[in-house]
KEKE-3310 file (N, C-alpha, C; in steps of 0.2 Angstrom, whole numbers, plus 5000, padded with zeros to 4 digits):
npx = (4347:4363:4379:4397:4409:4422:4438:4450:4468:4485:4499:4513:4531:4542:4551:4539:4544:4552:4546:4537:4537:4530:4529:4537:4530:4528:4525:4511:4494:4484:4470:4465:4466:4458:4447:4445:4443:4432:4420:4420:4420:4405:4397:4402:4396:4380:4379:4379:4367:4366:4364:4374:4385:4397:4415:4429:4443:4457:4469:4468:4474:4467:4456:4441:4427:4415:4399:4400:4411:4417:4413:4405:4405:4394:4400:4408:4418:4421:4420:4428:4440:4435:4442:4461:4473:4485:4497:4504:4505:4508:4521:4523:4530:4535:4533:4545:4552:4550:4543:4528:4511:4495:4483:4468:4451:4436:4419:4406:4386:4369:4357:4354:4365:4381:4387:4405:4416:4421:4430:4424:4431:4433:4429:4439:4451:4449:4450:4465:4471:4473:4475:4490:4498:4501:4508:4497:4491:4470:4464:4452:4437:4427:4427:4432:4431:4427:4431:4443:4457:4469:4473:4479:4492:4499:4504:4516:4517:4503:4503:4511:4505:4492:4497:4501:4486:4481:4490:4488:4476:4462:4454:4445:4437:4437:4449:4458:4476:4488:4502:4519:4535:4545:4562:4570:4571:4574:4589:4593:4594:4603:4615:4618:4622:4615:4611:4611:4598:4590:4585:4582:4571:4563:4560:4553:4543:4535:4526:4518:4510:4505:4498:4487:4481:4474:4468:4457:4450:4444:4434:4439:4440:4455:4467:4483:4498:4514:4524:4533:4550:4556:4546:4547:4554:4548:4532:4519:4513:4498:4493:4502:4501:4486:4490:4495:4485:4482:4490:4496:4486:4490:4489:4490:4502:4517:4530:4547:4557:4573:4583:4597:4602:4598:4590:4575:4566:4560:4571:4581:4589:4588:4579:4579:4572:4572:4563:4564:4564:4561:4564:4554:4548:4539:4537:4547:4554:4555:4564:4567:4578:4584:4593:4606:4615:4623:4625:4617:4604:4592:4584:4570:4559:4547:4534:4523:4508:4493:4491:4498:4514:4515:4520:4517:4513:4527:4532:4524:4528:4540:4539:4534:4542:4556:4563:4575:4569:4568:4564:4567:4570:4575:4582:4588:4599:4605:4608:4617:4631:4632:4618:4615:4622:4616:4605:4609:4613:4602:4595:4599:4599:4584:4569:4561:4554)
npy = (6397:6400:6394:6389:6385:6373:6377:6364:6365:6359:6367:6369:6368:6373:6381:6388:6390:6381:6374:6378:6394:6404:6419:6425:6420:6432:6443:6442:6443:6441:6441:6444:6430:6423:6430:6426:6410:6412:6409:6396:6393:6395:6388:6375:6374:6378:6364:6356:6360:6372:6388:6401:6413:6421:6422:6423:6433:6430:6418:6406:6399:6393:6379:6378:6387:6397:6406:6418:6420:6427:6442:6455:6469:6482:6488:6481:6466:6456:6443:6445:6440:6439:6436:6435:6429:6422:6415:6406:6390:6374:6366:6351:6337:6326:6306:6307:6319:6331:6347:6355:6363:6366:6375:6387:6391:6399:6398:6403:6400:6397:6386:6367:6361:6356:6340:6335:6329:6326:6336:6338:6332:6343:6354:6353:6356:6368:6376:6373:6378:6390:6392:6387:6396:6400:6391:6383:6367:6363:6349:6344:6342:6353:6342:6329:6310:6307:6319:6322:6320:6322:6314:6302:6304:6309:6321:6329:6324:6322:6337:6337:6327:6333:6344:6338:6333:6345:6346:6335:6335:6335:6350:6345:6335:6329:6317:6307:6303:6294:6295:6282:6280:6267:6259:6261:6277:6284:6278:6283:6296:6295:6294:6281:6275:6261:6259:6272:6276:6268:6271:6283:6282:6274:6285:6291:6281:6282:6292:6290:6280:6286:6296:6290:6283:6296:6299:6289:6288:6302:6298:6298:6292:6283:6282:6271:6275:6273:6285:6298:6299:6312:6317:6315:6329:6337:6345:6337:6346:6348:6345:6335:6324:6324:6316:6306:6297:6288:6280:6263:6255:6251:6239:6226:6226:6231:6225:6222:6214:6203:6197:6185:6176:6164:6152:6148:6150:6137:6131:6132:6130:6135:6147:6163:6172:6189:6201:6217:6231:6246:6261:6260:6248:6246:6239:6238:6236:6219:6207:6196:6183:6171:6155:6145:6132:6140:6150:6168:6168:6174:6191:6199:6212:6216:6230:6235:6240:6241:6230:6215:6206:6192:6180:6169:6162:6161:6152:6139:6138:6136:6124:6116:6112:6109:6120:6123:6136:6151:6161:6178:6192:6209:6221:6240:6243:6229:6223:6211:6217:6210:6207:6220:6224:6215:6219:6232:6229:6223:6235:6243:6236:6237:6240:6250:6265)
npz = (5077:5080:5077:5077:5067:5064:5056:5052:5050:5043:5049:5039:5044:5036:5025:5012:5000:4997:4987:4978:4968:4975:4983:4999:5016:5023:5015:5009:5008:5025:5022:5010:5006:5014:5008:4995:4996:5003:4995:4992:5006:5009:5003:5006:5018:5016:5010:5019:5024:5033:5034:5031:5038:5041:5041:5051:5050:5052:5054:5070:5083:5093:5095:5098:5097:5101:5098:5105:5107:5096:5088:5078:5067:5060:5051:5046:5039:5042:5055:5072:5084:5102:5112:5117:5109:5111:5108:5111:5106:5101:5096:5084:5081:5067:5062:5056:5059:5056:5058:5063:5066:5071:5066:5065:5056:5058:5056:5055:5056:5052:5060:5062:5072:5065:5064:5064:5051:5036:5022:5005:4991:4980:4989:4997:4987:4981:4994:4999:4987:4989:5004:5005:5000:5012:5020:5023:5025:5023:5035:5036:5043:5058:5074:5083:5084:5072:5061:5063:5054:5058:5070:5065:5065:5057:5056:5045:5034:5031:5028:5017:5007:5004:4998:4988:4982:4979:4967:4960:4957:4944:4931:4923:4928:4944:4943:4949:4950:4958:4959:4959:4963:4960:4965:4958:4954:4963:4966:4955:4957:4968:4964:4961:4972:4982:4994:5002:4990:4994:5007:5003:4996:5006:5016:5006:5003:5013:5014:5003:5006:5017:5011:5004:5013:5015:5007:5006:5019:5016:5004:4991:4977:4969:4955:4954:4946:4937:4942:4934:4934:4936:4943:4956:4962:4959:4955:4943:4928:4922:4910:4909:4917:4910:4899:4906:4911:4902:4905:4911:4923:4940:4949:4963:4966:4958:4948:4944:4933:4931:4921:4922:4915:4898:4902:4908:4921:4929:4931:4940:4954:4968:4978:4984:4996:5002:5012:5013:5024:5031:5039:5050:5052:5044:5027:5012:4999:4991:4988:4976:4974:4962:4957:4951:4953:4960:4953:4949:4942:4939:4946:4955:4961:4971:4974:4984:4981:4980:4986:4991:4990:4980:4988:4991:4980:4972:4983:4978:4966:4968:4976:4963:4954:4962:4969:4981:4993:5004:5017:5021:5033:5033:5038:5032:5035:5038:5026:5016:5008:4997:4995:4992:4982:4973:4969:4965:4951:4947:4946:4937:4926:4925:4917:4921:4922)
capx = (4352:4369:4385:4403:4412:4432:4440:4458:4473:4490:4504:4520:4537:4547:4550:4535:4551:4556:4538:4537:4540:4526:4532:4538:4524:4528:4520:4505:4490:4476:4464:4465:4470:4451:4443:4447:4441:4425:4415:4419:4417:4399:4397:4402:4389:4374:4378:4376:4360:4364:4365:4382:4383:4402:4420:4432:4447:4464:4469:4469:4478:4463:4451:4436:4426:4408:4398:4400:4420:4420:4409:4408:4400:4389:4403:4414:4416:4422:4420:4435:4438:4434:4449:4466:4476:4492:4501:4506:4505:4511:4525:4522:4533:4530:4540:4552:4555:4547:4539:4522:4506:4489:4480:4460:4447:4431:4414:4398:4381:4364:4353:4356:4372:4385:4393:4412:4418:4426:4428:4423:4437:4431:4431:4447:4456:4448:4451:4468:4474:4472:4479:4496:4502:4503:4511:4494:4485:4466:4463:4444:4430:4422:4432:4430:4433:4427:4432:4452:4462:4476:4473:4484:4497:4506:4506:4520:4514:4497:4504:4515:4501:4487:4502:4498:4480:4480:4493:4489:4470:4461:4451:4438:4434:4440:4452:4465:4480:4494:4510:4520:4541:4550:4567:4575:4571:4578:4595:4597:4595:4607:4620:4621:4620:4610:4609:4606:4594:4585:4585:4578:4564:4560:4556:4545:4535:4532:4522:4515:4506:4502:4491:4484:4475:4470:4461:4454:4449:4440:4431:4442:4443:4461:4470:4489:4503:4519:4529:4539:4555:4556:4541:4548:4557:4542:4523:4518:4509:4491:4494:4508:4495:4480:4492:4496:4477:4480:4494:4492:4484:4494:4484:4491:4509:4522:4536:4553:4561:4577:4586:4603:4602:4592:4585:4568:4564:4559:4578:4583:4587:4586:4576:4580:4568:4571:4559:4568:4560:4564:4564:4549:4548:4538:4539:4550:4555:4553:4569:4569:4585:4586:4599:4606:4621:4625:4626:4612:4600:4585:4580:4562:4559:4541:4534:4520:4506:4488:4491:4505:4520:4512:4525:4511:4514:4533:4531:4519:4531:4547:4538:4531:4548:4559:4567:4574:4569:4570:4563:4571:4567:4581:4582:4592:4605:4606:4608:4623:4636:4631:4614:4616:4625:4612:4598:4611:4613:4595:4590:4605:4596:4577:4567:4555:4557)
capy = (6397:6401:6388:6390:6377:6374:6371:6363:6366:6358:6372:6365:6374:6374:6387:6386:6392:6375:6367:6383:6401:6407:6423:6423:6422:6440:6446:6437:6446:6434:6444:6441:6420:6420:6432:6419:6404:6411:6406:6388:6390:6396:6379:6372:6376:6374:6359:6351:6363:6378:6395:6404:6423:6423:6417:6424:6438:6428:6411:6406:6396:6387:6374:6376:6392:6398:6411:6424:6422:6431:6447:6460:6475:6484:6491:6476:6460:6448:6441:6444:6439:6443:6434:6437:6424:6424:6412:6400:6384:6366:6364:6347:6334:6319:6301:6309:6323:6336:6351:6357:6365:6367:6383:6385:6395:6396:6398:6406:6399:6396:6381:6364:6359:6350:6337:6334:6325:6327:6341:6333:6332:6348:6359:6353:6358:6376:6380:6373:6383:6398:6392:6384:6400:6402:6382:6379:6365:6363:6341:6342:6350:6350:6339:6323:6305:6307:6326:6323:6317:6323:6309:6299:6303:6310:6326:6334:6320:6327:6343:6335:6323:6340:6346:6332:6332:6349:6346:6330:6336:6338:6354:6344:6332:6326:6311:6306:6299:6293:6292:6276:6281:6263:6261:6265:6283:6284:6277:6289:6304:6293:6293:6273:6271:6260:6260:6279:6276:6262:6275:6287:6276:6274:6292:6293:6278:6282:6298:6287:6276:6292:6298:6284:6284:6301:6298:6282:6291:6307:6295:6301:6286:6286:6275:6272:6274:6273:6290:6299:6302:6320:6320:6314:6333:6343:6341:6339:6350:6348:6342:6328:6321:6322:6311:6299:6297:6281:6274:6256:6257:6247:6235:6224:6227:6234:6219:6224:6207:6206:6189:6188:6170:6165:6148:6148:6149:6131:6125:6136:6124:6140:6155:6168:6180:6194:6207:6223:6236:6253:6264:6259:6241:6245:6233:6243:6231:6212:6205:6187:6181:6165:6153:6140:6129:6145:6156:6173:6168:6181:6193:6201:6216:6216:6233:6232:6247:6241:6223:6212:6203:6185:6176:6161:6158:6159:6145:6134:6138:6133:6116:6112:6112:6106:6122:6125:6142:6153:6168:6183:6200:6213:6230:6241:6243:6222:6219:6210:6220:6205:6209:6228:6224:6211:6223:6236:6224:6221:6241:6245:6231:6236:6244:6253:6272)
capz = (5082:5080:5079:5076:5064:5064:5049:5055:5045:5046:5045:5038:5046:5034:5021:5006:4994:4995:4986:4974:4967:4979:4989:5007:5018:5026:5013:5010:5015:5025:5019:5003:5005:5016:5002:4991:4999:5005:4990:4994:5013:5009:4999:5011:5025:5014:5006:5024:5026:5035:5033:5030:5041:5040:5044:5053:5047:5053:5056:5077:5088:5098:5093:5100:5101:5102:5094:5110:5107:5090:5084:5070:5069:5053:5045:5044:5033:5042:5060:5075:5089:5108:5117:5116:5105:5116:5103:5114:5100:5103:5088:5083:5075:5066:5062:5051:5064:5054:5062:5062:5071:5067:5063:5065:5054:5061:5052:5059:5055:5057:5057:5067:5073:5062:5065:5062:5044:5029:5016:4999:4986:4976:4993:5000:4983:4981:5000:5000:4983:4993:5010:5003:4999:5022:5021:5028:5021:5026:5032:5041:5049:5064:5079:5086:5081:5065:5060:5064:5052:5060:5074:5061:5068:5053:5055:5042:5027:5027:5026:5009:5006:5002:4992:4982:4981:4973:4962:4954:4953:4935:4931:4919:4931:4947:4940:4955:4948:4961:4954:4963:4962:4960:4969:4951:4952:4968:4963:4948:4962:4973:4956:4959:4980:4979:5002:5001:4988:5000:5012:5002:4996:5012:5017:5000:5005:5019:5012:4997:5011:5022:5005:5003:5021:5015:4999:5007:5023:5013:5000:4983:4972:4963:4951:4955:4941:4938:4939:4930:4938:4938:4948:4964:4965:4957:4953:4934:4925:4921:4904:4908:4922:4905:4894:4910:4912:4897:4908:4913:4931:4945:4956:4969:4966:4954:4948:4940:4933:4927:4920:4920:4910:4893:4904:4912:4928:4931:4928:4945:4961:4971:4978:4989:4998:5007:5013:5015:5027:5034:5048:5054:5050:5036:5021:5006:4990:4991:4981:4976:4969:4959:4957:4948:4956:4966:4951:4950:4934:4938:4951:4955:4965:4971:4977:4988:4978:4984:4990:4995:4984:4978:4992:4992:4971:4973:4985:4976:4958:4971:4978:4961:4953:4968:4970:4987:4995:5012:5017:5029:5033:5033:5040:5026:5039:5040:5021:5016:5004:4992:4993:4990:4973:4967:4968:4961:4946:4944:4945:4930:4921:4924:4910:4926:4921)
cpx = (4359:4376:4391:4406:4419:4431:4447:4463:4480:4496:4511:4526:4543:4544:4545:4539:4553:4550:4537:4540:4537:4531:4531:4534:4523:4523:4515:4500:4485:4471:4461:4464:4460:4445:4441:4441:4433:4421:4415:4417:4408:4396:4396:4394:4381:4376:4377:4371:4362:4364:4371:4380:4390:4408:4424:4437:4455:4463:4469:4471:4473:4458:4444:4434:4417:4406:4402:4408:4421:4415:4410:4404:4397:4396:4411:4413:4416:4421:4428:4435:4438:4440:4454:4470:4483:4499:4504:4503:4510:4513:4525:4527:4531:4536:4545:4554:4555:4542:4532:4517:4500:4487:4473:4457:4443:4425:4408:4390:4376:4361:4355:4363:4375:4388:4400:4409:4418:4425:4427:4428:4437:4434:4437:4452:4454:4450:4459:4474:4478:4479:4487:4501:4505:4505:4505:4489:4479:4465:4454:4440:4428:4428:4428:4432:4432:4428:4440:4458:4468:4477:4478:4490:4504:4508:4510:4517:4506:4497:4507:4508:4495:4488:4499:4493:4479:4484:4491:4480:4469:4457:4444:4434:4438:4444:4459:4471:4486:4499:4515:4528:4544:4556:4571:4575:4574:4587:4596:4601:4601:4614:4622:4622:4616:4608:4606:4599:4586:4582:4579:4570:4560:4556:4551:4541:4532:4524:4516:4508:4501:4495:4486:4477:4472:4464:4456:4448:4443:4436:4434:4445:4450:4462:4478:4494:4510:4522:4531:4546:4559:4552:4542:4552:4552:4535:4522:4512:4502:4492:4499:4502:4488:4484:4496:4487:4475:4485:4491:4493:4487:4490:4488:4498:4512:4530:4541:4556:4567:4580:4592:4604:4595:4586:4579:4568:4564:4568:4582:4583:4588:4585:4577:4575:4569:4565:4562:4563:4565:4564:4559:4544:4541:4540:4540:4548:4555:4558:4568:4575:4584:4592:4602:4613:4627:4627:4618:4608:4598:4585:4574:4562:4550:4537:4526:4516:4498:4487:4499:4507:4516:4520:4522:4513:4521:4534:4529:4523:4537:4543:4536:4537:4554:4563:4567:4572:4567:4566:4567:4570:4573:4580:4587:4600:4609:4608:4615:4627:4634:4625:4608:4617:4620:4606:4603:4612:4607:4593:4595:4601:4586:4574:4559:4559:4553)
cpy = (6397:6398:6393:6383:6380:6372:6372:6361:6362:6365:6369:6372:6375:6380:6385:6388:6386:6372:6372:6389:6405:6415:6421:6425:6428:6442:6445:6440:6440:6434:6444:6434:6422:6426:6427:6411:6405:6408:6397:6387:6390:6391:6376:6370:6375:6369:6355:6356:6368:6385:6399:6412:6423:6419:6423:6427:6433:6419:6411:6398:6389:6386:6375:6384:6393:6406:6418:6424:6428:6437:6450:6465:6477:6486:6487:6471:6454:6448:6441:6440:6440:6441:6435:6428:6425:6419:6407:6395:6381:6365:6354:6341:6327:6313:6302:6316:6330:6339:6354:6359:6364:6373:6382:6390:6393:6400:6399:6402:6399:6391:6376:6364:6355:6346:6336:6328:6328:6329:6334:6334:6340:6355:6359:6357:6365:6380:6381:6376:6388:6397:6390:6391:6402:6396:6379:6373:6362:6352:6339:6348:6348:6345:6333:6318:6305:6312:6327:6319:6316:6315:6300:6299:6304:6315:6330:6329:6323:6334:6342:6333:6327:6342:6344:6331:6338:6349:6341:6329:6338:6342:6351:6342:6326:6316:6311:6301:6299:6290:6287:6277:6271:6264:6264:6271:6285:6283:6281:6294:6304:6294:6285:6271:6270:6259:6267:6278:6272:6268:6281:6286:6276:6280:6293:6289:6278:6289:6296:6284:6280:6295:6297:6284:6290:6302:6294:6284:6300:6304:6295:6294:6289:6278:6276:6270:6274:6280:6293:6302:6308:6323:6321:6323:6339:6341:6343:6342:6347:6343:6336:6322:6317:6315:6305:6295:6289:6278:6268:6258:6251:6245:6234:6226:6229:6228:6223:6217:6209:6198:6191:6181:6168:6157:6150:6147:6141:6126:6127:6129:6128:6146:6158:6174:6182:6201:6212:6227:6242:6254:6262:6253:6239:6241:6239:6237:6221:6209:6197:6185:6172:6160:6147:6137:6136:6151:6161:6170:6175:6184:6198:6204:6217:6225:6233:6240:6248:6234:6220:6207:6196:6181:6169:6158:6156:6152:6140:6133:6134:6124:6115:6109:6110:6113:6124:6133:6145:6159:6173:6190:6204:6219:6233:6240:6236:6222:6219:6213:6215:6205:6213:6228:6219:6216:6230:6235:6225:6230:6245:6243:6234:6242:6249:6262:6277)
cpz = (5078:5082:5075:5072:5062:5058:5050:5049:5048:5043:5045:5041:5044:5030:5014:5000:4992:4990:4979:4974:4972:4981:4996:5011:5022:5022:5009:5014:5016:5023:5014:5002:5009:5013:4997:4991:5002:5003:4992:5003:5014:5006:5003:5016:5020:5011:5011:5027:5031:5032:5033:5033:5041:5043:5048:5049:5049:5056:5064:5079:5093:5093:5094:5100:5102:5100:5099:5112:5101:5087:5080:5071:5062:5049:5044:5043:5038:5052:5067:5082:5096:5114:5114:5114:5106:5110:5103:5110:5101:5095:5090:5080:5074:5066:5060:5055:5059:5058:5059:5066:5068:5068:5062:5061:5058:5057:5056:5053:5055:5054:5062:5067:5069:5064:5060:5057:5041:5025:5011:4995:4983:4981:4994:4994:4982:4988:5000:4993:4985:4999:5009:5003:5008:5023:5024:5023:5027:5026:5035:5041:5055:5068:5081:5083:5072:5058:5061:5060:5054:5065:5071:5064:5063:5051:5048:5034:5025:5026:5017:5004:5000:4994:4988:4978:4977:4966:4955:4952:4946:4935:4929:4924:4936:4948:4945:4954:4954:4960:4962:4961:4965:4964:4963:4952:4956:4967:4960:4952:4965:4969:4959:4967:4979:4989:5002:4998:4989:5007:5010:5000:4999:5016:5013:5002:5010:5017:5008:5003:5017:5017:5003:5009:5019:5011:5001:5014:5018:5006:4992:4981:4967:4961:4953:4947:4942:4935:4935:4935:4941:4942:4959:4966:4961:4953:4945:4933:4922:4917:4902:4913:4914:4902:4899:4911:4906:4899:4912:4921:4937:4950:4962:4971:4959:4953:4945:4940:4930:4926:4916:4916:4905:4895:4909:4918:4932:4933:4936:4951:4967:4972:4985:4991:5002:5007:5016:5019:5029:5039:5053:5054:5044:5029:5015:5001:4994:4985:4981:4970:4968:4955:4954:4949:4956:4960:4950:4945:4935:4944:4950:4959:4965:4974:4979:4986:4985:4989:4990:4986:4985:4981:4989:4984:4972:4975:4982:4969:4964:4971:4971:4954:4958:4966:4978:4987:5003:5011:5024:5026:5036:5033:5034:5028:5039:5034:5020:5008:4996:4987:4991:4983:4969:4966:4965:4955:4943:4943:4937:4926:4919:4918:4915:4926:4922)
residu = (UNK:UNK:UNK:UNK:UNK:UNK:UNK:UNK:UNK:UNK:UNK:UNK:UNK:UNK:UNK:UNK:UNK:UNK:UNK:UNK:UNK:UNK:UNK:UNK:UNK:UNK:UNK:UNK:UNK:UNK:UNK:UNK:UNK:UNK:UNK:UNK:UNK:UNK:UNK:UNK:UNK:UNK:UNK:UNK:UNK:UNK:UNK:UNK:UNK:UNK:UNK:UNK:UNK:UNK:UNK:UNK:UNK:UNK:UNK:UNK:UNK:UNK:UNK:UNK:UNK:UNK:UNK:UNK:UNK:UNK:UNK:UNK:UNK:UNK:UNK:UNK:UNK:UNK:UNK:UNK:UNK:UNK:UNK:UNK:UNK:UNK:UNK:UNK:UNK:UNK:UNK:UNK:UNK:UNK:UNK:UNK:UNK:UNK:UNK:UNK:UNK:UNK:UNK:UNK:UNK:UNK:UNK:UNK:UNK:UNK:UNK:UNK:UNK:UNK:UNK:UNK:UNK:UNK:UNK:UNK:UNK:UNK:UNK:UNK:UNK:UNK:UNK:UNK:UNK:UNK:UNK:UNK:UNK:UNK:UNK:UNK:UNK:UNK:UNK:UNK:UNK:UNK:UNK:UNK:UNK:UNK:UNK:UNK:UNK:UNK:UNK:UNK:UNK:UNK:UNK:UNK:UNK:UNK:UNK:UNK:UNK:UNK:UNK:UNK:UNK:UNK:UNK:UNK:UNK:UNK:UNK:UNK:UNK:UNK:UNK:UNK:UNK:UNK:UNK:UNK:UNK:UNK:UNK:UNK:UNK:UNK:UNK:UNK:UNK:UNK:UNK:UNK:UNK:UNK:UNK:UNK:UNK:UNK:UNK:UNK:UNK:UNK:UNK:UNK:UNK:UNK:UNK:UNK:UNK:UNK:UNK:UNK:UNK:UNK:UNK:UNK:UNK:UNK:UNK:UNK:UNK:UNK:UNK:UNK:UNK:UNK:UNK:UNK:UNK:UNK:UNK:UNK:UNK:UNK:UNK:UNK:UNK:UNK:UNK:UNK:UNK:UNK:UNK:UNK:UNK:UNK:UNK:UNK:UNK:UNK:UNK:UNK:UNK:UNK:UNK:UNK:UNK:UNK:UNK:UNK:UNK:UNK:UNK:UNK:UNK:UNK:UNK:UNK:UNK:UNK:UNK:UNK:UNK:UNK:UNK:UNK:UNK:UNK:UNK:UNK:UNK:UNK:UNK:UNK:UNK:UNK:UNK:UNK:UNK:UNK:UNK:UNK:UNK:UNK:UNK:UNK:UNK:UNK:UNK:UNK:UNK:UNK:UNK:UNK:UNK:UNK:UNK:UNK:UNK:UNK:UNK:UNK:UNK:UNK:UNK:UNK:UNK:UNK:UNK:UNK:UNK:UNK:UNK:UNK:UNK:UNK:UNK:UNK:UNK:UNK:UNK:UNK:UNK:UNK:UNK:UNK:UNK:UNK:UNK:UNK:UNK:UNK:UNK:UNK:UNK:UNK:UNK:UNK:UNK:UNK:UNK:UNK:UNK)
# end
C-alpha cells in the first residue's frame, strides 16, 4: 500500500544574502535543490522500513496530502500534483517579530504507515545543505504531537537555529559544538553601550536557548563552548570548529570575575545580586557586586549555559562570613545608571574573549 510522508520545512523571509554569498533565490532551480537531497530522502524511508517510489518536483503550501493528490506518468521523474496550489500561505511571525512560513515536501512510499518523528542528525544536515539555498530549512517529518517541532513556537529561530546545525557540523564525525557568546562580545559590537549591548545579548539568547530545545528535542548530544567573537556575525570554518573541539567544555554556567581590590572575599561586609532579564523575562546575566564599607571590591557575572547561577553558595559564603546580602530582579530597562557602569567596569576588566 501506498502512503504519503510530509517533510516540513521552515521558510525564513528574509533575504539568504544576509547569511551568505549564495545566489538570489530567483534563480535557484528546485529541481536541482530536490535532485540533490534525494539520496538522503531515500535513506530516509528505509531506514524506518519502507520502500522509496518517489518525491515530489516543488515545494507546496498544504500539509496534508494523500497518494491520489499527486501522480507521475512513465516518462517523468518526479511526482506532481493533482490539485491546484493557489498560494494562499499564513505568513507567520515569531517573538522577535520575524517573518516566516512553512513549505512541504512530500514523499511517496510503500510499506506500513509511519509515524510522525525526527530526522536524525546526519539526514537533517544533508537535506538542509540543499534547502538553505531557498531559505528553507527542513525541522521534522510526519505531523502530529511528536513530528512538529515547529509547535515551539519559535518559528524564525529554528529557521536560524538549522543555520547553525549545518554550520557547526563536523564531516569526520558528527561532533556538535555550541558556541555560548558572553555579554563581552556583545559590547565590543556595541563599541562600549553596555544597555545596547544588554539588549543585544538578549536577542542572541534568546536563539542560543531556542537551539538547545532543538538538539535536545532531535536527540544530538552536543558540548557547549565559549565562542569566538567573530562568530556571532559569521559561522566558522570547518577547521576553526576541529581546533575548538580541545576547548574546555561549559557545564552549569559560564563565570567572569573581576576584582577591583587585592583583599579576599571573606573581608566584604556586602553583596548585591541582581538578576537581570530581557524582553521576555527570561534570565540574561546574573551580576553580583561585592562591597566593602560601601566601596566596589569584586564583581561576578554569572551566565546561565546548562544550569542555574550557584545563588544557594553565594548565600551560604555570605551567612558564613556575616556579610549582609539582597537579591532583585531587574528588567534591562529598570537598571540603575550605577548598575550599567558597574558591569561596564567589570566587562573592560574581564579576560572572557
Amino acid at each position: 500500500m501506498q502512503f504519503a510522508l510530509s517533510l516540513t520545512f521552515v521558510q525564513c523571509l528574509k533575504s539568504v544574502s544576509e547569511y551568505s554569498e549564495k545566489p538570489p533565490i530567483s534563480i535557484i532551480k528546485h529541481e536541482e535543490i530536490i535532485d540533490n537531497i534525494e539520496p538522503t530522502v531515500k535513506s530516509l524511508i528505509e531506514r524506518l522500513g519502507g520502500k522509496y517510489v518517489g518525491m515530489t518536483s516543488e515545494f507546496c503550501n498544504r500539509s496534508k496530502v494523500k497518494p491520489c493528490d499527486i501522480a507521475t506518468s512513465l516518462c517523468e521523474r518526479r511526482f506532481h500534483y493533482q490539485f491546484v496550489d493557489t498560494g494562499d500561505v499564513h505568513t507567520h511571525s515569531d517573538q522577535l517579530s520575524n517573518a516566516y512560513m512553512y513549505k512541504y515536501l512530500h514523499i511517496i512510499y510503500e510499506g506500513e504507515e509511519l509515524e510522525g518523528g525526527y530526522l536524525n542528525f546526519e539526514e537533517c544536515i544533508g537535506i538542509n545543505k540543499e534547502t538553505m539555498k531557498l531559505s528553507c530549512a527542513v525541522i521534522n517529518f510526519g505531523r502530529g504531537r511528536n513530528g512538529e517541532l515547529a509547535t515551539l513556537n519559535i518559528g524564525y529561530t529554528v529557521y536560524e537555529s538549522v543555520l547553525m546545525l549545518n554550520s557547526y557540523s563536523l564531516d569526520s564525525k558528527p561532533i556538535f559544538l555550541l558556541p555560548f557568546h558572553p555579554l563581552e562580545h556583545f559590547w565590543g559590537r556595541a563599541k562600549g553601550d553596555t544597555t545596547e549591548a544588554l539588549l543585544d545579548f538578549d536577542d542572541w539568547y534568546i536563539r542560543f536557548r531556542s537551539l538547545k530545545i532543538i538538539l535536545e528535542n532531535i536527540g544530538v548530544k552536543y558540548d557547549v563552548i565559549v565562542g569566538h567573537r567573530s562568530w556571532i556575525c559569521e559561522a566558522p570554518e570547518q577547521i576553526d570548529l576541529q581546533a575548538y573541539c580541545a576547548s574546555k567544555v561549559l557545564d552549569a554556567f559560564l563565570k567572569s570575575e573581576v576584582n577591583f581590590s587585592e583583599e579576599p572575599k571573606e573581608t566584604n561586609d556586602k553583596c548585591e545580586i541582581i538578576n537581570v532579564e530581557g524582553a521576555y523575562s527570561e534570565l540574561l546575566v546574573t551580576v553580583v557586586n561585592w562591597y566593602k564599607r560601601e566601596k566596589l571590591t569584586n564583581t561576578d557575572i554569572y551566565y546561565e549555559v546548562k544550569g542555574p547561577a550557584p545563588i544557594d553558595k553565594i548565600n551560604q559564603f555570605c551567612e558564613k562570613y556575616g556579610i549582609e546580602s539582597k537579591i532583585e530582579t531587574k528588567l534591562i530597562e529598570e537598571m540603575k545608571e550605577s548598575s550599567v557602569a558597574r558591569i561596564n567596569d567589570s566587562i573592560q576588566r574581564s579576560l572572557i574573549f
